[in-house]
C-alpha positions as CSV (number, residue, x, y, z in Angstrom):
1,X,-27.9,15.2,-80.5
2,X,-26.3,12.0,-81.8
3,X,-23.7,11.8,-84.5
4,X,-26.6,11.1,-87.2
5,X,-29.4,13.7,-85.5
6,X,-26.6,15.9,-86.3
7,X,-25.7,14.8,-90.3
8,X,-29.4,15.1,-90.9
9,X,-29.2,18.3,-89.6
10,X,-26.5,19.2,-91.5
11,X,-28.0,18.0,-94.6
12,X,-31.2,20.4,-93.7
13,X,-29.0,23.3,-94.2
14,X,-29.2,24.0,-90.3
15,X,-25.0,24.4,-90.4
16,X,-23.8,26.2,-92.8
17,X,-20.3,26.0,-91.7
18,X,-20.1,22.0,-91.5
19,X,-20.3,19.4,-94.5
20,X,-20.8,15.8,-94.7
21,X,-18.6,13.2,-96.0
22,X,-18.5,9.2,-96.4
23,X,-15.3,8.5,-94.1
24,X,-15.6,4.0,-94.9
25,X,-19.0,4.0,-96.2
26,X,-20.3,6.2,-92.7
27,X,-22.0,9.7,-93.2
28,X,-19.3,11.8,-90.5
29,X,-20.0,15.7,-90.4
30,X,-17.0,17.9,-90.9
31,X,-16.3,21.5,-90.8
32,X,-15.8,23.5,-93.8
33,X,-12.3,24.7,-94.6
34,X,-11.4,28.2,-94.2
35,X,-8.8,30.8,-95.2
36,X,-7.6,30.8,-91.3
37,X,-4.7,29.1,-90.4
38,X,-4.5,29.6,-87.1
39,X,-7.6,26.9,-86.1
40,X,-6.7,24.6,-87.7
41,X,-5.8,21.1,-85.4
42,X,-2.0,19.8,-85.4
């Protein structure tokens, strides 16, 4: 699945954890936050 298979997908409601958002005018999925600290990338 490319990087815009998997926005549309997103955008389907297929992940329910991810979101979408416009990083310089391109559609780039994203994981939702969370209340967990401990996953987060340094």
């Amino acid at each position: 699945m490319n990087r815009s298979q998997f926005v549309q997908a997103i955008q389907n409601g297929e992940y329910k954890n991810y979101t979408v958002r416009n990083l310089h005018g391109l559609k780039t999925p994203a994981s939702k936050p969370d209340s967990t600290t401990n996953n987060n990338l340094d």
